[in-house]
py3Dmol code that shows the C-alpha trace and the ligand (Angstrom):
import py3Dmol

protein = """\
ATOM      1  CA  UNK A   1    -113.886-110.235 -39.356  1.00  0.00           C
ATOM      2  CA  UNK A   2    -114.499-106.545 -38.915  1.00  0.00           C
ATOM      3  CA  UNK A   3    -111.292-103.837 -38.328  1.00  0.00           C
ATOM      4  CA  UNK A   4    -111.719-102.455 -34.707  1.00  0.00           C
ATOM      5  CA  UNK A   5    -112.606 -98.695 -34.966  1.00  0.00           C
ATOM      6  CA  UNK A   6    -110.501 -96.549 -33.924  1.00  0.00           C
ATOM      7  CA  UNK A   7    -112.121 -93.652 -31.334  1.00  0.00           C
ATOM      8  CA  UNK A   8    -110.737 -91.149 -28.687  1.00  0.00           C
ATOM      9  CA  UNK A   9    -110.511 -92.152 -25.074  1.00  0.00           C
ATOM     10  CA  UNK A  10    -109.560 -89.987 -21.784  1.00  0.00           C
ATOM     11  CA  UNK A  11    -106.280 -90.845 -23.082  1.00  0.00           C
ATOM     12  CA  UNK A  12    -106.233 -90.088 -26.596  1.00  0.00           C
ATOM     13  CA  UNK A  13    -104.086 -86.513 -27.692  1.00  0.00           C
ATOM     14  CA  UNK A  14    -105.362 -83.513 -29.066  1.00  0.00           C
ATOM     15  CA  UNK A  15    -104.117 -81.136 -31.685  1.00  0.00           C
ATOM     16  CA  UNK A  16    -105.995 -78.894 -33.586  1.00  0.00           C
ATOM     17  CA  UNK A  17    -106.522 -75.634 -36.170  1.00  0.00           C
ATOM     18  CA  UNK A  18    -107.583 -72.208 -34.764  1.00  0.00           C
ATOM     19  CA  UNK A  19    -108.707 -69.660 -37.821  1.00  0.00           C
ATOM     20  CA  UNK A  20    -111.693 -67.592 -38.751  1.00  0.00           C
ATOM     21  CA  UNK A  21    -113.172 -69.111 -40.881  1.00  0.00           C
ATOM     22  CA  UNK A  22    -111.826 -72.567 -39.986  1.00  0.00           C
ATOM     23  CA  UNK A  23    -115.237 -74.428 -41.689  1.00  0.00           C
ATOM     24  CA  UNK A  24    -112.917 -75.459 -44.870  1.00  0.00           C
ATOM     25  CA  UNK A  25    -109.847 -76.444 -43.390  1.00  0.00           C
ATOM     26  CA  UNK A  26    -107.721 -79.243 -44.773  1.00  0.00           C
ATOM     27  CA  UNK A  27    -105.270 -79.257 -41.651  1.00  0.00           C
ATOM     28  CA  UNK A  28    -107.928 -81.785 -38.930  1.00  0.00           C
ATOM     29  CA  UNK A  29    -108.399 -84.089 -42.521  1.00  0.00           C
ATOM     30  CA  UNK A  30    -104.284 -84.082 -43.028  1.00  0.00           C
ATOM     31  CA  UNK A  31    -103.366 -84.715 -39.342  1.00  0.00           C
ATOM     32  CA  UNK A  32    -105.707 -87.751 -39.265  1.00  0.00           C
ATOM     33  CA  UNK A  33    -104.604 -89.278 -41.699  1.00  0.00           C
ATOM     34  CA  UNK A  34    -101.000 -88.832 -40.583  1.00  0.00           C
ATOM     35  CA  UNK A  35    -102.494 -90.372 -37.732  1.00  0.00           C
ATOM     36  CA  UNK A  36    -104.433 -93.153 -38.864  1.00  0.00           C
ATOM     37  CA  UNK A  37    -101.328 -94.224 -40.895  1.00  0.00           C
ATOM     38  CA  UNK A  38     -98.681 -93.853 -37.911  1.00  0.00           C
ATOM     39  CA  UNK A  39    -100.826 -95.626 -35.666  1.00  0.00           C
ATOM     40  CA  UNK A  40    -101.127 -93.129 -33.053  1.00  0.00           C
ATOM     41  CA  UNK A  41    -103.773 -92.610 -30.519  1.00  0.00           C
ATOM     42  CA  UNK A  42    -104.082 -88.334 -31.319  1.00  0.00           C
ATOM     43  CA  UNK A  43    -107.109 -86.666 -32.898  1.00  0.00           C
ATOM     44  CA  UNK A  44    -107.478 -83.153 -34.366  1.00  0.00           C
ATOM     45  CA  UNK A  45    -110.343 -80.409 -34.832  1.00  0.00           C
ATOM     46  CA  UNK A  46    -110.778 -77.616 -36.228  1.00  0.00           C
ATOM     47  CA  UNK A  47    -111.550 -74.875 -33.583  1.00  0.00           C
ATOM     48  CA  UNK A  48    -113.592 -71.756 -34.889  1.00  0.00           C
ATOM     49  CA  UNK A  49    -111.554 -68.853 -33.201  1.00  0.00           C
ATOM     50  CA  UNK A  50    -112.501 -65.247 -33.917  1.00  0.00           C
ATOM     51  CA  UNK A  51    -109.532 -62.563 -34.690  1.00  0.00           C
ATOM     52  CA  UNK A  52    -109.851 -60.814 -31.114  1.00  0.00           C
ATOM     53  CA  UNK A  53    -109.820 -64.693 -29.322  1.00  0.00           C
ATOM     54  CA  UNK A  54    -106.275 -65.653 -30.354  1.00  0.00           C
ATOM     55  CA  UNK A  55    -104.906 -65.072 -26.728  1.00  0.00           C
ATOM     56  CA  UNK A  56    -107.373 -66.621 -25.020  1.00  0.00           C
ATOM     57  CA  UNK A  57    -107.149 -69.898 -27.172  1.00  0.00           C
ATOM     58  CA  UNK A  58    -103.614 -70.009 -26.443  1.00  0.00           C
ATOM     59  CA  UNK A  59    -104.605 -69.624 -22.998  1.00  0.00           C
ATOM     60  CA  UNK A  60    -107.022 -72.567 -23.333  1.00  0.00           C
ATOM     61  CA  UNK A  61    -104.400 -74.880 -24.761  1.00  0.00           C
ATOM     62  CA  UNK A  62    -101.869 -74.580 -21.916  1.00  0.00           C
ATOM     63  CA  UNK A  63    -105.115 -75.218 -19.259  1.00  0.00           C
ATOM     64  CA  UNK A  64    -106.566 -78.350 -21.400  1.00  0.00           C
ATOM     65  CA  UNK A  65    -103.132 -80.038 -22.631  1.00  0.00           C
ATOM     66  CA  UNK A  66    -103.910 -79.183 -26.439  1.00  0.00           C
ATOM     67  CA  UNK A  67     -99.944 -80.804 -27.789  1.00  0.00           C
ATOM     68  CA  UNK A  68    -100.189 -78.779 -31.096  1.00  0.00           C
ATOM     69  CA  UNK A  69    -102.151 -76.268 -33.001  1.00  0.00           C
ATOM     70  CA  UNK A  70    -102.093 -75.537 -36.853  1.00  0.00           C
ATOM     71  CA  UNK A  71    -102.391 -71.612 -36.634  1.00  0.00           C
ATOM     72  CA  UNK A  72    -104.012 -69.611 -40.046  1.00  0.00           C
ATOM     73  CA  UNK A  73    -105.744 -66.487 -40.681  1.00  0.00           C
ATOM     74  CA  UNK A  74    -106.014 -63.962 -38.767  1.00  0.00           C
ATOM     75  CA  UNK A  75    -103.911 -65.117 -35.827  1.00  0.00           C
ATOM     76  CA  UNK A  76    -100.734 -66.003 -37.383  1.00  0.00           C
ATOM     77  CA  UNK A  77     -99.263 -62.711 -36.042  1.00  0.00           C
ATOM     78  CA  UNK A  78    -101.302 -61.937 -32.948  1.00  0.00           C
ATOM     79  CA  UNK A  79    -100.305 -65.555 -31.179  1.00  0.00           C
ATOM     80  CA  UNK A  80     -96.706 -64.518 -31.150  1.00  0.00           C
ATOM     81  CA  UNK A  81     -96.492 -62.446 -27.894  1.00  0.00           C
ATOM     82  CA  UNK A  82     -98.233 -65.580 -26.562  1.00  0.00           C
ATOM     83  CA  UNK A  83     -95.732 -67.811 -27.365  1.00  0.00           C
ATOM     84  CA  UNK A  84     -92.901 -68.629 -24.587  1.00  0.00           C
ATOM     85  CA  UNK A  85     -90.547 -69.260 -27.446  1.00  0.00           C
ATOM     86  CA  UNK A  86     -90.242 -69.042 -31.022  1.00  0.00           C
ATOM     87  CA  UNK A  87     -88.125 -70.578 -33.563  1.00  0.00           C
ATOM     88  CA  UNK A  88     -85.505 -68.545 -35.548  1.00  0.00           C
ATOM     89  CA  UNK A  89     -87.691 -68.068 -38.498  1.00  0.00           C
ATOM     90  CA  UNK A  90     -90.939 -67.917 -36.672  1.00  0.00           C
ATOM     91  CA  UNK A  91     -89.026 -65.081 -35.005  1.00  0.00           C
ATOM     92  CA  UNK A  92     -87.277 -63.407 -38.035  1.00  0.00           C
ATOM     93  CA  UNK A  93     -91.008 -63.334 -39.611  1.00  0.00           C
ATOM     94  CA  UNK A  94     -92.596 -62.455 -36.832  1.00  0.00           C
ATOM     95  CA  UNK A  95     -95.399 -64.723 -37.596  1.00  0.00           C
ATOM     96  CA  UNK A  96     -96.240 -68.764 -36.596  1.00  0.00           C
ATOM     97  CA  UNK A  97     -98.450 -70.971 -38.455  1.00  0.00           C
ATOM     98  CA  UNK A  98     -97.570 -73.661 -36.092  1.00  0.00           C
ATOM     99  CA  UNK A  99     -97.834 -74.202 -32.263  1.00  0.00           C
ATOM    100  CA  UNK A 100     -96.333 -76.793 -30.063  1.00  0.00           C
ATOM    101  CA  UNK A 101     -96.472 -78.125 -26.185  1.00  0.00           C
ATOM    102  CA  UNK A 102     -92.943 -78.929 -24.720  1.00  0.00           C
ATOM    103  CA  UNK A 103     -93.631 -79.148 -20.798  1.00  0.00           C
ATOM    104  CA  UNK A 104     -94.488 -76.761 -19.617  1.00  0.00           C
ATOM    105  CA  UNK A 105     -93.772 -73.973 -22.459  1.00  0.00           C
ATOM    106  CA  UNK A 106     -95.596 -73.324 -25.538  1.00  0.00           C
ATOM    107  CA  UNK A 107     -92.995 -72.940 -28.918  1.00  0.00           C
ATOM    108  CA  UNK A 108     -94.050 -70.967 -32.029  1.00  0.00           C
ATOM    109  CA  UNK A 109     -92.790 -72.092 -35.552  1.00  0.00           C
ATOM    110  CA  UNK A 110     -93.727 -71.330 -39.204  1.00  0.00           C
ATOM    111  CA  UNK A 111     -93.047 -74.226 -41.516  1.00  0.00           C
ATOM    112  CA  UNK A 112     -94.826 -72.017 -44.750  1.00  0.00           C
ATOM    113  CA  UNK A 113     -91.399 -71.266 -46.737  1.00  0.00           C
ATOM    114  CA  UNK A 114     -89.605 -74.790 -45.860  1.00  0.00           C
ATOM    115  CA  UNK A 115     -92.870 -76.215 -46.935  1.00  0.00           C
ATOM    116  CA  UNK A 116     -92.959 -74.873 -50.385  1.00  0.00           C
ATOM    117  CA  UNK A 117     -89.185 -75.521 -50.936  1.00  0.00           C
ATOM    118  CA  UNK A 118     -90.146 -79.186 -50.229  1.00  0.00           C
ATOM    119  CA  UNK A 119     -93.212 -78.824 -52.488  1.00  0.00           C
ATOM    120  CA  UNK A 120     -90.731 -77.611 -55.285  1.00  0.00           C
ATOM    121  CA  UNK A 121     -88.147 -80.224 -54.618  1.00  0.00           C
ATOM    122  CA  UNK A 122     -90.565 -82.767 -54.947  1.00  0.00           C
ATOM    123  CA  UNK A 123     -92.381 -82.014 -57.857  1.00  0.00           C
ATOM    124  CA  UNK A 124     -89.498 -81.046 -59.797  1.00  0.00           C
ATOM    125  CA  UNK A 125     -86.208 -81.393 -58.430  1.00  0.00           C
ATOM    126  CA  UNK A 126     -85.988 -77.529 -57.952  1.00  0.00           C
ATOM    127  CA  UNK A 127     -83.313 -76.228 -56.083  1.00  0.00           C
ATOM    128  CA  UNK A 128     -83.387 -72.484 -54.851  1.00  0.00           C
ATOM    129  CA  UNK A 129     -79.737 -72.615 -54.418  1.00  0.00           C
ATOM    130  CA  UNK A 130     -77.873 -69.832 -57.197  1.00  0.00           C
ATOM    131  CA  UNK A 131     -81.752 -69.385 -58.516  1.00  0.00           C
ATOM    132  CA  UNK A 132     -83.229 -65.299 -59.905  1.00  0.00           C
ATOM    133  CA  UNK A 133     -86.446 -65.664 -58.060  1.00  0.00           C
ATOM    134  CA  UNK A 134     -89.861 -63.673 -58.310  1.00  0.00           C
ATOM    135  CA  UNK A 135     -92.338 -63.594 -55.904  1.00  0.00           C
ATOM    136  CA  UNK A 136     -95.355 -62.055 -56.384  1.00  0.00           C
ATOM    137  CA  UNK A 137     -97.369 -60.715 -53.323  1.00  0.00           C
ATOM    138  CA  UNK A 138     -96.450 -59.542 -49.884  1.00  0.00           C
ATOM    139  CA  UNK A 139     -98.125 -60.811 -47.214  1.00  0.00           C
ATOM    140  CA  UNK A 140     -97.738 -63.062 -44.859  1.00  0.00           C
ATOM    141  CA  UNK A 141     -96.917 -66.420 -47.291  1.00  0.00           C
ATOM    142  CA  UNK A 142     -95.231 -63.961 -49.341  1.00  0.00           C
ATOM    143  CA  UNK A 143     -93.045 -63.099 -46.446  1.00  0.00           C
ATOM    144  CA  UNK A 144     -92.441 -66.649 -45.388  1.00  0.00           C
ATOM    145  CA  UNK A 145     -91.419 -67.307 -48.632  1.00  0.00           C
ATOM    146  CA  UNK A 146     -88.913 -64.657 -49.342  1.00  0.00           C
ATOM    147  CA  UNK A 147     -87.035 -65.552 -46.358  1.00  0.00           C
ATOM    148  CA  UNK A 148     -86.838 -69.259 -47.460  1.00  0.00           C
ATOM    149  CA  UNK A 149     -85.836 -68.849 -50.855  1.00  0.00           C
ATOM    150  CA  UNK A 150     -82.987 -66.433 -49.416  1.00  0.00           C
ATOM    151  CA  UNK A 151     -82.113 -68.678 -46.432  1.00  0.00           C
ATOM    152  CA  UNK A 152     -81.504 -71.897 -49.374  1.00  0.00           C
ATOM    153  CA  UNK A 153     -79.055 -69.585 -51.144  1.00  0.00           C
ATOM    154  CA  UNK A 154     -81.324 -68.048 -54.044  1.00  0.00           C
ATOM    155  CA  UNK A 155     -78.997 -65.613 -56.092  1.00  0.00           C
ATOM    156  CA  UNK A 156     -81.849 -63.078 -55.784  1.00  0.00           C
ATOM    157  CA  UNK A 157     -85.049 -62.795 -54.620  1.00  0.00           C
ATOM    158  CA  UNK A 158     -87.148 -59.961 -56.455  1.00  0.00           C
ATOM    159  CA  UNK A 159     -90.341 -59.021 -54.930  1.00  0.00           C
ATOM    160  CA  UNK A 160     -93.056 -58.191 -56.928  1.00  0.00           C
ATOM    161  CA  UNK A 161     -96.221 -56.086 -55.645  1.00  0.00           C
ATOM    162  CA  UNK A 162     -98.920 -53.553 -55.854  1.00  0.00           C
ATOM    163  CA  UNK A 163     -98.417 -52.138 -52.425  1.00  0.00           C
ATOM    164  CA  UNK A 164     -94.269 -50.499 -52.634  1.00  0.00           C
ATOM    165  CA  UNK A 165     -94.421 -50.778 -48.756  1.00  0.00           C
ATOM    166  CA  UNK A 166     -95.571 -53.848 -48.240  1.00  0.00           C
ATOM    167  CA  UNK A 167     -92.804 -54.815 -51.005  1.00  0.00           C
ATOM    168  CA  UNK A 168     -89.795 -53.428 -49.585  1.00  0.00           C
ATOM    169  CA  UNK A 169     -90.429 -55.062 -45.944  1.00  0.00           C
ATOM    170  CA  UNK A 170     -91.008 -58.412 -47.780  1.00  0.00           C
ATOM    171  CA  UNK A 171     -87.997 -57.924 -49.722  1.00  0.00           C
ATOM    172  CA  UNK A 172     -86.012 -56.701 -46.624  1.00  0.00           C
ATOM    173  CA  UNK A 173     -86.482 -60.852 -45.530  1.00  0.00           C
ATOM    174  CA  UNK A 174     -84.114 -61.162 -48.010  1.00  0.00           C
ATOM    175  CA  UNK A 175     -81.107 -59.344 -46.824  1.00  0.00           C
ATOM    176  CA  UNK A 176     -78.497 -58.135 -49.748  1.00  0.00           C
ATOM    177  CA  UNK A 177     -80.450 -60.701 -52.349  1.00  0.00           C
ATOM    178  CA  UNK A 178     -83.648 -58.979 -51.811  1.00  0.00           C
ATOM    179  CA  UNK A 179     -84.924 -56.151 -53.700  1.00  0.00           C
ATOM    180  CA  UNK A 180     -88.797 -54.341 -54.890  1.00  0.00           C
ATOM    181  CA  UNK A 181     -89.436 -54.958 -58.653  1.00  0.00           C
ATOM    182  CA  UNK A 182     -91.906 -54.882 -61.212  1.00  0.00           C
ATOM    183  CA  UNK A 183     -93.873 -57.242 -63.147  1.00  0.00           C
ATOM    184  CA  UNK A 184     -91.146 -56.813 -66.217  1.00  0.00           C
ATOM    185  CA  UNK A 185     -88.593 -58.091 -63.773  1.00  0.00           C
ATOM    186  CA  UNK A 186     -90.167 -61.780 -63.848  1.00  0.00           C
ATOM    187  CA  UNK A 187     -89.184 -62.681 -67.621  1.00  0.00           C
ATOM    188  CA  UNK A 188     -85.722 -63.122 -66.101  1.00  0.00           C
ATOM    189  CA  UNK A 189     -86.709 -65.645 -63.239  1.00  0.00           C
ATOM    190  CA  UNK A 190     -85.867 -68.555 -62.788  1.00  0.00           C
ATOM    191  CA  UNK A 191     -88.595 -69.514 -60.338  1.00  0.00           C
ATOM    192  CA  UNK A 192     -92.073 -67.301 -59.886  1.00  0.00           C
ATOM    193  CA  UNK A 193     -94.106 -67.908 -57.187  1.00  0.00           C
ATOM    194  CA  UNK A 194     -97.849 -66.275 -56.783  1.00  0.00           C
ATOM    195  CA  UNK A 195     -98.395 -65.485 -53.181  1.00  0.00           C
ATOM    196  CA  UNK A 196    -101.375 -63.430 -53.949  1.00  0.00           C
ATOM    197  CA  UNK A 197    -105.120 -64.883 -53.939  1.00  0.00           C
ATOM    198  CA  UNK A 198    -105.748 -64.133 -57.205  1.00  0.00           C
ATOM    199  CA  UNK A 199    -106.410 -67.085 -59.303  1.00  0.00           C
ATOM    200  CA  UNK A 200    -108.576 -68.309 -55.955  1.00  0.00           C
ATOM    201  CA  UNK A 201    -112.013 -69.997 -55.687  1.00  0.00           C
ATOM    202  CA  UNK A 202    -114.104 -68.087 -57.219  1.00  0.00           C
ATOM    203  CA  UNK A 203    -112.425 -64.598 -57.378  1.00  0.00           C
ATOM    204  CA  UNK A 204    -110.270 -66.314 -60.272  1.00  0.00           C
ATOM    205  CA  UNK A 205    -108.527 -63.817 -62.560  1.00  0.00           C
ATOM    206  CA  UNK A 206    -107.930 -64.566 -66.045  1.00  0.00           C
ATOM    207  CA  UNK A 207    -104.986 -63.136 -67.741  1.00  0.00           C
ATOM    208  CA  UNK A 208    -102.871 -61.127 -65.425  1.00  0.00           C
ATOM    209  CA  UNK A 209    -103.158 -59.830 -62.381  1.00  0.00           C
ATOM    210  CA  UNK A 210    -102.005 -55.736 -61.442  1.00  0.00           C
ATOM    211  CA  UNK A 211     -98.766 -57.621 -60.536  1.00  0.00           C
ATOM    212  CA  UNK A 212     -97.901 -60.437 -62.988  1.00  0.00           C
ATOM    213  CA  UNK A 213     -97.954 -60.948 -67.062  1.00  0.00           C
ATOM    214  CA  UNK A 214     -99.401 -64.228 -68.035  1.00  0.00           C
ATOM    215  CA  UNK A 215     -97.535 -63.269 -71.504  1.00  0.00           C
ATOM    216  CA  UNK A 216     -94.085 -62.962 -69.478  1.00  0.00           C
ATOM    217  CA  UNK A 217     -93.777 -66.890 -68.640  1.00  0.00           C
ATOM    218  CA  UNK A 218     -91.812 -69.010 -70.513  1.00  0.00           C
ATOM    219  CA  UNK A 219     -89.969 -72.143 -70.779  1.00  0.00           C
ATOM    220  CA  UNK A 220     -87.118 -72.798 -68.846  1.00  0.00           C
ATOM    221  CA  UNK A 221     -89.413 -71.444 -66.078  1.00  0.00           C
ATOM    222  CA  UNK A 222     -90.578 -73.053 -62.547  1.00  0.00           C
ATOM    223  CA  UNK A 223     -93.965 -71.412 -61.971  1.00  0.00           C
ATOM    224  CA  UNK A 224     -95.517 -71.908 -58.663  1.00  0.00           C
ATOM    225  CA  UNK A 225     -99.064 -70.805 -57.229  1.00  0.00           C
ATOM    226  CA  UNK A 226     -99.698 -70.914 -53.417  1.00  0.00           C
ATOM    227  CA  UNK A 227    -103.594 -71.260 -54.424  1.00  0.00           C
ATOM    228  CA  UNK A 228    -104.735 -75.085 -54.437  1.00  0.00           C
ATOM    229  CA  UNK A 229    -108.376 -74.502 -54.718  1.00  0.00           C
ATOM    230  CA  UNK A 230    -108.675 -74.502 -57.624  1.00  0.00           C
ATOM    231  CA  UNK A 231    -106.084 -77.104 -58.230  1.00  0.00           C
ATOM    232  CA  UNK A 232    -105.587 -75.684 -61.773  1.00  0.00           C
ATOM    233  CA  UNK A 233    -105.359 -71.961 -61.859  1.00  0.00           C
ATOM    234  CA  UNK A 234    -105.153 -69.673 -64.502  1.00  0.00           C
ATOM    235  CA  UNK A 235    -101.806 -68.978 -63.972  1.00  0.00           C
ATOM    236  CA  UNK A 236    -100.860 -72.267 -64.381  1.00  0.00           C
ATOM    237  CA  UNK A 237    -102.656 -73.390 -66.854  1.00  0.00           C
ATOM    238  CA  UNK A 238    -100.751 -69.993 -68.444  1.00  0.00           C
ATOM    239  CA  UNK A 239     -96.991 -71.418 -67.433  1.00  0.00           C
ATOM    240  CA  UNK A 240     -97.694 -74.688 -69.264  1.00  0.00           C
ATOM    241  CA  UNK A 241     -99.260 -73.401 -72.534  1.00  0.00           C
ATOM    242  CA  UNK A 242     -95.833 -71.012 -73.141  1.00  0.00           C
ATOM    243  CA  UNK A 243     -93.672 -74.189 -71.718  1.00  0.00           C
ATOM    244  CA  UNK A 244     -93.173 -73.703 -68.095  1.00  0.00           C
ATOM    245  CA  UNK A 245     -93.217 -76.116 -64.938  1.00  0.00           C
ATOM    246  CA  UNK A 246     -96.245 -75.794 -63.362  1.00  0.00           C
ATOM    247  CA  UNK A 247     -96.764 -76.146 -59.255  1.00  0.00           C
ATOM    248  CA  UNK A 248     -99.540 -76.012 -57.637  1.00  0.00           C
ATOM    249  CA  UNK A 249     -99.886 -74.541 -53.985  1.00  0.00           C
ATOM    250  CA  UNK A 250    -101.156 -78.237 -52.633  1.00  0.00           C
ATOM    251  CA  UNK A 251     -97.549 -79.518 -52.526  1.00  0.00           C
ATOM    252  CA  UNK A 252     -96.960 -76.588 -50.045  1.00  0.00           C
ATOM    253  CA  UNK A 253    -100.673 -77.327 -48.166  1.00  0.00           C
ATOM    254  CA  UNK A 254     -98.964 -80.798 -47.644  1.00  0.00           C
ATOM    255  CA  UNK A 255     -95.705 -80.423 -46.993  1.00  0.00           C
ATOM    256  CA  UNK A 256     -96.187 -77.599 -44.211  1.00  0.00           C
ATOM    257  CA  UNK A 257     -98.385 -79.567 -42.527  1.00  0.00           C
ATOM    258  CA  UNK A 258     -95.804 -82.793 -42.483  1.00  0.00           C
ATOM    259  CA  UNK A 259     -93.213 -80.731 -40.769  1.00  0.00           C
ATOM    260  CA  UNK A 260     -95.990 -79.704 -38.571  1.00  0.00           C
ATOM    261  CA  UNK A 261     -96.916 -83.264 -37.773  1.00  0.00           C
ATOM    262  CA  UNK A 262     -92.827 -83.688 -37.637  1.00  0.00           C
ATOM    263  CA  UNK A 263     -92.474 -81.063 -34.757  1.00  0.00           C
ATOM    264  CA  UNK A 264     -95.371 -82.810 -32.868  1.00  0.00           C
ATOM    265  CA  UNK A 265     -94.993 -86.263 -32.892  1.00  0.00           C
ATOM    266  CA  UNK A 266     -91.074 -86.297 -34.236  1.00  0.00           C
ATOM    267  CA  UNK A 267     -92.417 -88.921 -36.725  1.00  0.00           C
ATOM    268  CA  UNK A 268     -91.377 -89.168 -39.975  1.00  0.00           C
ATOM    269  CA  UNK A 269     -94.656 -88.107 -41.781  1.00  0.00           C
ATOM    270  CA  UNK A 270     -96.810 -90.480 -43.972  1.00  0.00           C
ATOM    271  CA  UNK A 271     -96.047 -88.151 -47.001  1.00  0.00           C
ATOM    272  CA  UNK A 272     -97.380 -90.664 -49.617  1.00  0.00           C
ATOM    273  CA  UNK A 273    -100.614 -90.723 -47.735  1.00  0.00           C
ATOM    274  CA  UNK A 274    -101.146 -86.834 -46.968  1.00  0.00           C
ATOM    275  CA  UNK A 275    -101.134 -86.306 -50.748  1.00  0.00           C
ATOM    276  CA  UNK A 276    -103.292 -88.916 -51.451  1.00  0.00           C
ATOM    277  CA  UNK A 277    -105.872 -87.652 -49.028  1.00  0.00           C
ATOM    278  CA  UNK A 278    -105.056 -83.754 -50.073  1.00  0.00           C
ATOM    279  CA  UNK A 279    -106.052 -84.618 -53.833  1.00  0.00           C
ATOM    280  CA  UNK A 280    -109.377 -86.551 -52.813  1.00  0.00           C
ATOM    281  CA  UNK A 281    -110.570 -83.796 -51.032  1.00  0.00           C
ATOM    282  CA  UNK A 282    -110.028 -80.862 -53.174  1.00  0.00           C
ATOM    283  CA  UNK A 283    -110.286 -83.119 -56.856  1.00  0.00           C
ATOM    284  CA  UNK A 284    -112.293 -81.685 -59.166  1.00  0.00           C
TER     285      UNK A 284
END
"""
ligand_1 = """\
48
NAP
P -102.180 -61.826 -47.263
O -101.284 -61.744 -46.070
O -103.545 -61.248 -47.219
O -101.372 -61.138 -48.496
C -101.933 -61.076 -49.770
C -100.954 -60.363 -50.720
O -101.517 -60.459 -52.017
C -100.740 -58.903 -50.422
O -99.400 -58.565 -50.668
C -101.667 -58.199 -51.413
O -101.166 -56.978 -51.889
C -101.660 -59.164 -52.576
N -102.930 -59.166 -53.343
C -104.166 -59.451 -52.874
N -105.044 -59.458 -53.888
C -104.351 -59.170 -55.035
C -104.697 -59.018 -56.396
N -105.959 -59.200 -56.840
N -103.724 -58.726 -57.281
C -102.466 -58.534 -56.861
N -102.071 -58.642 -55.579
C -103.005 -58.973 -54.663
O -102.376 -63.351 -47.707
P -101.374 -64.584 -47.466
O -101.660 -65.219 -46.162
O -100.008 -64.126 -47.753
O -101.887 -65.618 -48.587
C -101.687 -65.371 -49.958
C -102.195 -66.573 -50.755
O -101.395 -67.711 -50.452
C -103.645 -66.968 -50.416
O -104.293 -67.364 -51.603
C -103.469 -68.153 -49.483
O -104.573 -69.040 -49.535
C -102.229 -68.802 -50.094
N -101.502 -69.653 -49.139
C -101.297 -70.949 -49.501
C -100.613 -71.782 -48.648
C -100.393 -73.213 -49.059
O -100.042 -74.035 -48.186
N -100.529 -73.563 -50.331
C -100.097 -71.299 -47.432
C -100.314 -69.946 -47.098
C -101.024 -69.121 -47.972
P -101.043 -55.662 -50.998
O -99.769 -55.799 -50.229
O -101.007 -54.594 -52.010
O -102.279 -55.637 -50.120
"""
view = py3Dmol.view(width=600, height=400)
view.addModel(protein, "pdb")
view.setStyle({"model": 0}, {"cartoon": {"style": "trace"}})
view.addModel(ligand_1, "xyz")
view.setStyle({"model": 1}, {"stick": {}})
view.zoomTo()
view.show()
């Protein structure tokens, strides 16, 4: 006997990703599969929105009844001021990787930091709480992250960049934990995260890069890269040769996009499944 197939009706909901590019994104592959396993009758795409079009794809989702969109570069900022609402930290960052329907108003959030503390509290238990914590980088992840870290009760969070500006307005996330540093300062972390793209695709740096020692890792260390593609970068393929945790920046791809799927369908997310179907598609 052969499984009905699921397909989408007049009926069926739609969520989505908005980004240029959009071509490679995981986000339509994880929602599925949330979906598939939940049981629900919603579907997601990947819409290919160029950086001046943010507004008027916001627009387009109140007029066609869109319940959700994944939001990534370059319109994690610019779709604020179209947002009705925003969540605290959606507001305190000033930036929303996350949209959401309710009635008649559209709600911004930005589940980046919460989902790398999940990604660290899975893989290894770690707990920000009392932690010395580097990050490296300053942008928008950066950013998200920072405030995260600070808002589980890290005893500092140093901030670690080749831009000072950019540094000090990441750090300033922080509050009194937060402060600009240099790439000395990570030898006495507890946690480092890379929020840079170095270590990315194809523009992978071996070594170091301007911001962060490979030679300054050690053990005792939890070492985690936001890059997942590759799944093994050279920095941590560095933290495990001198003894450190290693974490890899798909546990945050996942776990963002389960609190996502968690402000959409208030579902408790098929987490088992979403990694299974993350590591298929970007195994090497
Ligand atoms: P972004 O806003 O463009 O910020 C990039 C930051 O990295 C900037 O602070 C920049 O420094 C710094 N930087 C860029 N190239 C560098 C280099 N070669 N050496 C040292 N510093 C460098 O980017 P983003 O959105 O924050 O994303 C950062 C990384 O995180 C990307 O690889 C992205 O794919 C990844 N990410 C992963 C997830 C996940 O779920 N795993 C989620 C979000 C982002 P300046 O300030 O000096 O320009």
């Amino acid at each position: 006997m052969s499984a009905t197939r699921w397909s989408p009706t007049a009926r069926t909901t739609v969520v989505g990703v908005i980004g240029d590019p959009v071509a490679h994104s995981l986000s339509p592959l994880l929602h599925n599969t949330a979906f598939a396993a939940l049981g629900l009758d919603w579907v997601s795409v990947g819409f290919h929105v160029g950086s001046n079009r943010g507004t008027a794809a916001v627009s387009g989702m109140r007029v066609l009844g869109i319940a959700g969109l994944s939001v990534t570069m370059p319109h994690k900022e610019s779709v604020v001021a179209d947002c009705d609402r925003l969540s605290a930290v959606a507001a305190r960052l000033d930036a929303v990787n996350c949209l959401v329907t309710e009635k008649t108003s559209i709600v911004g959030h930005n589940t980046d930091g919460a989902g790398l503390l999940a990604s660290l509290a899975r893989s290894c238990g770690f707990d920000a709480a009392g932690a010395r914590c580097a990050v490296v980088g300053a942008g928008g992840a950066a950013r998200a992250v920072v405030l995260a870290l600070a808002g589980a009760g890290a005893e500092e969070v140093v901030v670690v960049n080749r831009t000072s500006e950019n540094a000090r307005r990441a750090a300033a996330l922080a509050g009194a934990k937060g402060r600009v540093g240099v790439a000395s300062d990570i030898a006495a972390c507890d946690l480092v995260v890379n929020a840079t793209p170095a270590g990315m695709g194809e523009t992978a740096l071996a070594g170091s890069t301007p911001s962060l020692h490979f030679e300054d890792l050690h053990a005792g260390q939890v070492v985690a890269d936001l890059v997942y593609y590759p799944r093994e970068t050279p920095l941590l393929a560095a933290a495990r040769e001198a003894g450190a945790t290693a974490v890899g920046g798909l546990g945050m791809l996942v776990h963002q996009a389960a609190l996502q799927l968690a402000i959409w369908t208030h579902e408790e997310p098929p987490l088992e499944e979403l990694w299974r179907a993350a590591e298929a598609a970007t195994g090497e």
